[in-house]
N, C-alpha and C positions, 0 to 999 in steps of 0.2 A: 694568673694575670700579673703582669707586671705593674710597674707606675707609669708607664707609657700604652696601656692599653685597655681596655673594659672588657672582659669578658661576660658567660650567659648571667653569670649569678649575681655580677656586678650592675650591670643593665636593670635587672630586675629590680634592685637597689634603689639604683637610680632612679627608675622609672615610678617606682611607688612612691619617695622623696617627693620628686618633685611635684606628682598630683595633692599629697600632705600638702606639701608649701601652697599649691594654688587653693586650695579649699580655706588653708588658714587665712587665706588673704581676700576673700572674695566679696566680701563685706565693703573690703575700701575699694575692690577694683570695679566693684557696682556705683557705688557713688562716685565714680567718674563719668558718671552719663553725662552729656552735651546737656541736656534737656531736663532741668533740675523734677522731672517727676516719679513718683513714687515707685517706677514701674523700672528700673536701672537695673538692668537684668544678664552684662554683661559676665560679670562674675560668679553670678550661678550657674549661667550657661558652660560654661568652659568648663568649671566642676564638674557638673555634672554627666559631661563628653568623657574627661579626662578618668572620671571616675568609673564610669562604664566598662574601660579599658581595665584599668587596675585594679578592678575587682576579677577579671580573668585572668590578668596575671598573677594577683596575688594568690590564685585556685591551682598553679600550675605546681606538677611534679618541682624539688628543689634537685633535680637534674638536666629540669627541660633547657635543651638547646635554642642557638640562638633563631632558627627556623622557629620553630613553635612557638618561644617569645615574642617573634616579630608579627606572626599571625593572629596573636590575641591583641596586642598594640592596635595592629591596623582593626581588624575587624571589631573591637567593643570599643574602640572609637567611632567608628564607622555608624554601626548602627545605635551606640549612646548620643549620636550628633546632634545638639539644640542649638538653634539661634546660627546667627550668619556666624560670629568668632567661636562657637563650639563647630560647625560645618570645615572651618579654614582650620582652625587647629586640627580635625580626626584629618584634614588632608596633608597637614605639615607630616603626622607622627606615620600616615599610608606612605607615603614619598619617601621619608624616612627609614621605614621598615624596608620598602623595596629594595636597598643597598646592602643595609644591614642582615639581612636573611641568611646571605651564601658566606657570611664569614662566621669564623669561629672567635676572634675575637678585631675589636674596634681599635684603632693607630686615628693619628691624624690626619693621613689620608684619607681613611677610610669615613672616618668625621667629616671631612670634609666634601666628598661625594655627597654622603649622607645628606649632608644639609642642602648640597647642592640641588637635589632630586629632592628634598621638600620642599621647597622653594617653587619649585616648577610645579610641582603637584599643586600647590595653593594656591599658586597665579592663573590655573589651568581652570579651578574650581566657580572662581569672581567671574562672571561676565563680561562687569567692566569693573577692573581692579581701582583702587583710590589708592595713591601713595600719602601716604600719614598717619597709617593704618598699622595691624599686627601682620600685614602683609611688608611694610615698607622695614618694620624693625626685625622681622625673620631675613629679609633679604638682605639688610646691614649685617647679620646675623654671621652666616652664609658668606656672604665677601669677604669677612675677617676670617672666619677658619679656611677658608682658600689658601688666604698671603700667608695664616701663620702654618700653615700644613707644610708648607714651603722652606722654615727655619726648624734645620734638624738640631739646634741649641735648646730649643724650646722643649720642657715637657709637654706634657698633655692638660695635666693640672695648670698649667702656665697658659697655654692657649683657651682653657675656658675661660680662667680666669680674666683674659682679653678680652675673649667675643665677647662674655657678660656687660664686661667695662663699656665695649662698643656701643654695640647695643641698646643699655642706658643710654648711650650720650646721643644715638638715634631716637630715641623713645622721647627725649626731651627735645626734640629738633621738630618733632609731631605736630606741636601747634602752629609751628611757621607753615606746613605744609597746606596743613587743612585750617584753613580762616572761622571752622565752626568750634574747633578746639580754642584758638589761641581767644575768640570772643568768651567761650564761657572759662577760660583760664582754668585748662583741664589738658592732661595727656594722655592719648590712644588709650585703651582702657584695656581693649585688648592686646595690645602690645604689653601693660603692663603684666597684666595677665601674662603671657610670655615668658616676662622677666622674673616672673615669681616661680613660676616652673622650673626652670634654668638654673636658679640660684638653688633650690630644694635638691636637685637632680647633681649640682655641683658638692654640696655637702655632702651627700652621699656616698660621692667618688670617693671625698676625704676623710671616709670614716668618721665624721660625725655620728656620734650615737643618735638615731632616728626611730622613733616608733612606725612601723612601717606595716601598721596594724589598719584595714580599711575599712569603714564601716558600709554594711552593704546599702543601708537605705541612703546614702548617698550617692549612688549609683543608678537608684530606682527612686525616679518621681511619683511622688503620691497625686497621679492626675486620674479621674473619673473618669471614663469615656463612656456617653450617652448610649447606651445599649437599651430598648423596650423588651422586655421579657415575658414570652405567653402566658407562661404560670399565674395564678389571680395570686397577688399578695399585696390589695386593697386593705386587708386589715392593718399594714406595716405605713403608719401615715406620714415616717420618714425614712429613707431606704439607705441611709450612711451613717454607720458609725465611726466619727472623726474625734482621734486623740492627736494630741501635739503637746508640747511644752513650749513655754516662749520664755528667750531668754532675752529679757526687759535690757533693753538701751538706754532707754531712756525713764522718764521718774515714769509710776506705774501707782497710782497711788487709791484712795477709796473712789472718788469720783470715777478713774477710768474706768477699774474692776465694775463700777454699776453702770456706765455705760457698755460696756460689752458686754455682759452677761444681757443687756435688754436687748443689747442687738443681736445676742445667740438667740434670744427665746424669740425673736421677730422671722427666726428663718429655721427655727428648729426647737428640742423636746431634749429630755433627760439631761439638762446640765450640769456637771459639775465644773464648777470655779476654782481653784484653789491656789493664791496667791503668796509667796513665800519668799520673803528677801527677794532675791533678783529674780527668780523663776517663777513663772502659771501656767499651772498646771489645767489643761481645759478638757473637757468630753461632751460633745454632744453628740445627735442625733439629728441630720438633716438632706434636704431633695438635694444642695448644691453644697460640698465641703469646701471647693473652690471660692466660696464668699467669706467662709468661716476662715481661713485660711489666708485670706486678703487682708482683713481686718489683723488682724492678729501679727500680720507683717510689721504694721502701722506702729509696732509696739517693740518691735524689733527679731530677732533673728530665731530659726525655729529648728527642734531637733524633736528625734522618736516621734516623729510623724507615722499613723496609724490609719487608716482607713479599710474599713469593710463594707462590703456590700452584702446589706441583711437579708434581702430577699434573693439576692441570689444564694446565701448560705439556707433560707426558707427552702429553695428553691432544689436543695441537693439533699436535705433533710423528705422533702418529698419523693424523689424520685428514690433515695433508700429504702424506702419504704414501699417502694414499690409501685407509687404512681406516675403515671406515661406526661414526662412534661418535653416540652417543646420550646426553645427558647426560638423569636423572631429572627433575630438571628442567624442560627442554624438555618431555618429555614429559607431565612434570604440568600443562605449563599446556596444552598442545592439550587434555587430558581433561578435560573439562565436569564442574563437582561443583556440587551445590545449596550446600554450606554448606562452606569451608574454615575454616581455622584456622594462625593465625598468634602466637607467643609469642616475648618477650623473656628470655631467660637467657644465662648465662654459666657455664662448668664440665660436663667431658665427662660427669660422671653427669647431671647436673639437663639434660643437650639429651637425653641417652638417655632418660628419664623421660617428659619432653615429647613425644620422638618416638614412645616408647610408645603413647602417650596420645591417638595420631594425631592432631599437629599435625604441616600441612604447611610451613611456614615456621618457623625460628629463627633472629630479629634475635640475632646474638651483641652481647650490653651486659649493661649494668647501674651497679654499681657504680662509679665514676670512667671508665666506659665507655658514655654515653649514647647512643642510639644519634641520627642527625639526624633531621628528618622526611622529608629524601629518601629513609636507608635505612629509613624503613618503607614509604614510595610504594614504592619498587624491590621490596621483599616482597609488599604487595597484589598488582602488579602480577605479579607471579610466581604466582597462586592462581589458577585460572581457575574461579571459583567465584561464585554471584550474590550468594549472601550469607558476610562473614567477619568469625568472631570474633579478634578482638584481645585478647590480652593483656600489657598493659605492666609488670607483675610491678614496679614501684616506682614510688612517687608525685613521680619527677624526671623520669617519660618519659611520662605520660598525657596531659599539657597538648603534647606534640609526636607523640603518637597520635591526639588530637583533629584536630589541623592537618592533619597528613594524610588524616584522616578528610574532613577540608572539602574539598579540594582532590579528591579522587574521586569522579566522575559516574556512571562506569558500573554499578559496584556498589554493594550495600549494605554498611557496614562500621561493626560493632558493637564499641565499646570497650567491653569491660568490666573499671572502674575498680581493677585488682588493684594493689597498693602491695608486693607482695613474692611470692618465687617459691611459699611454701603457699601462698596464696589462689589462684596460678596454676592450680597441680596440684589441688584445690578447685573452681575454679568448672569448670574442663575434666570433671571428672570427674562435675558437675552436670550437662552436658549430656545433655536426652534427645531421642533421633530421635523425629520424629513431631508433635515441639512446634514450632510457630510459630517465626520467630526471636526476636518481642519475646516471647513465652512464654520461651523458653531465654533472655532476656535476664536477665525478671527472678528466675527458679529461679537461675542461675549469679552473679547478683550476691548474691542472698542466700546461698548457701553459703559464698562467699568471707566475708561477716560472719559466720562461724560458725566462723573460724576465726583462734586466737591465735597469735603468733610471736612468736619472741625471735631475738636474734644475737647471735652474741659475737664481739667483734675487743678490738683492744688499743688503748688510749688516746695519741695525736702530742703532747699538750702536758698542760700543770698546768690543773686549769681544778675549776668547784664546780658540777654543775649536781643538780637534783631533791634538791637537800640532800646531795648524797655528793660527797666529798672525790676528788678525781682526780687523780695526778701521771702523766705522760709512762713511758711503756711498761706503766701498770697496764693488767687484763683489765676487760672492761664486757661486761655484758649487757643490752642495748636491749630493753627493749619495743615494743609499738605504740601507747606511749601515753608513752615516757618511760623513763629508767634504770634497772635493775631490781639489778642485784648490779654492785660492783665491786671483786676481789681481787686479786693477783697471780698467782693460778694457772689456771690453763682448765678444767681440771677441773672443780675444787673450786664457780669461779664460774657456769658452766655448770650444774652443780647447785644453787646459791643461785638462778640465776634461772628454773629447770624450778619450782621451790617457791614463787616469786613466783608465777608464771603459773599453777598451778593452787588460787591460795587463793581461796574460796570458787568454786571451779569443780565442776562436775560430768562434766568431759572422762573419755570413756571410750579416746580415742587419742593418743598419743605420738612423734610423730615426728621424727627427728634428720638429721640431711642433713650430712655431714662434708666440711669444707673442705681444697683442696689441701693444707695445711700441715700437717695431721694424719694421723698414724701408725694404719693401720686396728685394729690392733689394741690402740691409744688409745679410739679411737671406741666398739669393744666393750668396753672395759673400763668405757666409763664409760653403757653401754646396760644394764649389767649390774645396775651403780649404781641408773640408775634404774627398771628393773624390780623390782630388791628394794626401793627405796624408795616405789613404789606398785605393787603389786600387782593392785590393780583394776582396770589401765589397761593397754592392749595398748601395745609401746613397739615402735618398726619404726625398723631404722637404715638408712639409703641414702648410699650414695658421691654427693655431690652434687660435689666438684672445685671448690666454687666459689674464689672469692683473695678475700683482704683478711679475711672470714670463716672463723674457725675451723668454726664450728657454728651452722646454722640450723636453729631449733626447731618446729613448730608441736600446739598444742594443740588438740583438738577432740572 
């Protein structure tokens, strides 16, 4: 390699740098969310994309060519892809790789194609693209290595060091764009994300000494996916063994340590606590790790995350042994069905609901929980069904519903674009036997517009957004179109924004869905509320268990 070129082993370099750099950073690129709630999930997402890739790379022979490089990029991006800016990013680094493939090593030409063709690839991906986005600061990106591809004065080093500069100064141009950034006085988050990449990736180049050492479970989400299993393991009264360490943000002191520990033993068995200067250490035993998990976010940032699944380890300790076990499962995908069904949710009432509702698949995600686009391939792939509807129940996992949708030949597989879990239970309940699929495509998309939601969680920072005044721990009630109450009490605001949602409406149904955090006979008190407070409207409460979420609404 020269100083004007990047060769395979250089690339490699780089490409590991710069996922290091975004994982180091992901923390504050999450706390760029628009929407000051707890659920800022930009920054993990990207990680977690990015890292998927760079754990194949970093598995690669240290003579693999830039072929074989490029195909571990695009493809453990591909299918490591969470969330809309982990989707746009594996499409930046596929576009990217396209170029880069049939060379032996990278000039700034060839840099500059390169970007060209991610660029294209990403804008290809968005629907409808938003300039002010990680999309607008890739393509500021991309225009600078064009012009400086163009200056043979220029090193190589020199022209990243440009785009970089660029870039920035696009990245900060972000909130002029989008009027929802410059309100909550915040930039692109995925752009920034971008920029942390780039600068890791540019260190690199320069021989900075980099540990370029990848940790694999940051590749691999520790998500649960709802699977019923034949085998009786009735005696196993909680079926997940979850370890984590939290490494405490903020103060962690005797009061929290005994509030969490009651709220481990409220949802599970065998815990241990172990609190140590900045780190705690936890283990328990529970039906849903994703609540234990949630909470423990609240506290700050988490590593050596562990989970097993005891009855299915029950379950293989059987069958060694020599007894005939059968997992549901299994058996559901030998059974031939015209039309399955696959949804995304989180919290043991809202998969009960769903599985009601006969869906055969539940991707366990959601909120700070997205799921990749591998774990929805591995869900199709689990339906043995010609045609499946999809529903991704939030507008951060649709665009990695899609991608999985592209990548499946053998079936038909129908997204239908639900942005929250009413629309979900909505468009499911839309369906009718006998209709065509694109018939039930389009009945079950239109129900889901039939229906209005609110949420209520509680505010991480001081922020002003739809004209309401926000400080750090106040309650917020989200609409679907923007903030609708903000007080200090959950009650109270929860009823401010059931009042929002039905002003000039003519909804005849009311339904409440109550969050792990909430005391059920909370939940009824304040069902109570709003039945005397509209009586014209039938008001239905359901244990939905979801986290992060007190109370999800839907109007209709």
């Amino acid at each position: 390699m020269s100083a004007n070129t990047i060769d395979n082993k250089t690339l490699c370099k780089m490409f590991l740098a710069g996922a290091k750099n975004l994982e180091a950073n992901k923390e504050y690129i999450n706390d760029l969310n628009v929407f000051p709630v707890p659920d800022g999930d930009t920054g993990t997402n990207m990680t977690m994309t990015i890292m998927s890739a760079a754990k194949e790379v970093s598995e690669l022979p240290e003579n693999a060519d830039m072929n074989v490089i490029a195909k571990a990029i695009s493809s453990g991006s591909l299918r490591g892809a969470r969330g809309n800016s982990g989707v746009i990013l594996s499409q930046l680094c596929r576009g990217f790789c396209k170029v880069i493939r049939d060379v032996k090593e990278i000039d700034k030409e060839c840099l500059a194609i390169a970007c060209e063709k991610a660029v294209e690839s990403a804008y290809k991906a968005v629907m409808k693209p938003k300039e002010g986005t990680i999309l607008t600061v890739a393509k500021g990106a991309c225009e600078r290595a064009i012009e400086l591809s163009e200056e043979p004065e220029l090193s190589l080093d020199e022209c990243m060091d440009e785009i970089i500069t660029y870039a920035k100064e696009v990245l900060e141009r972000t909130p002029e764009m989008l009027p929802v950034l410059k309100q909550a006085g915040v930039v692109d988050s995925g752009g920034q994300g971008l920029i942390e990449f780039l600068l890791g990736a540019q260190k690199a180049f320069r021989g900075e000494e980099i540990d370029f050492s990848i940790d694999p479970s940051m590749a691999t989400p520790n998500r649960v996916k709802v699977n019923s299993l034949a085998a009786d393991t009735s005696d196993i009264k909680y079926g997940y063994c979850t370890e984590f360490i939290i490494m405490t943000e903020k103060v962690f002191n005797v009061k929290h340590e005994k509030d969490f520990k009651e709220y481990l033993e409220s949802i599970g068995d065998s815990i241990v606590l172990v609190a140590d200067d900045d780190l705690v250490k936890v283990h328990v035993h529970t039906n849903d790790p994703g609540l234990a998990i949630q909470r423990a976010l609240t506290y700050g940032s988490l590593s050596n995350m562990k989970i097993d699944n005891m009855r299915l380890e029950h379950q293989e300790k059987l069958f060694k042994e020599g007894a005939v076990i059968e997992a549901a499962e299994e058996s559901q995908q030998t059974e031939h069905k015209d039309v399955g069904f696959i949804s995304v949710s989180i919290g043991a009432g809202l998969n009960a609901i769903f599985k009601d509702l006969g869906v055969d698949r539940i991707i366990e995600g959601g909120q700070t929980m997205n799921p990749s686009t591998d774990d929805i391939l591995s869900a199709i792939n689990g339906v043995n069904a010609d045609t499946i509807f999809l529903f991704p129940n939030n507008k951060n996992i649709i665009m990695a519903a899609n991608q999985a949708k592209s990548m499946v030949q053998d079936k038909q597989v129908i997204v239908i674009p639900t942005v929250n879990i009413p629309q979900g239970i909505s468009a499911i309940i839309g369906y009718t036997p006998g209709l065509t699929p694109e018939e039930n495509e389009k009945t079950m998309t239109e129900e889901m517009g039939a229906v209005s939601t609110g949420q209520v969680t509680y505010a991480v920072r001081d922020t002003e957004i739809d004209g309401m005044t926000i400080h750090e721990n106040d309650i917020m009630g989200i609409g679907d179109k923007g903030m609708l109450a903000v007080g200090t009490d959950i009650q109270d605001t929860t009823i401010q924004m059931i009042e929002k949602m039905l002003e000039d409406s003519d909804a005849e149904l009311i339904s409440i869905y109550y969050g792990a955090d909430v005391e059920k006979a909370d939940a009824e008190a304040l069902c109570e509320k709003v039945g005397a407070a509209y009586p014209d409207c039938d008001v239905e409460l359901q244990l939905g268990g979801q986290p992060v979420y007190y109370y999800v609404v839907s109007v209709e």
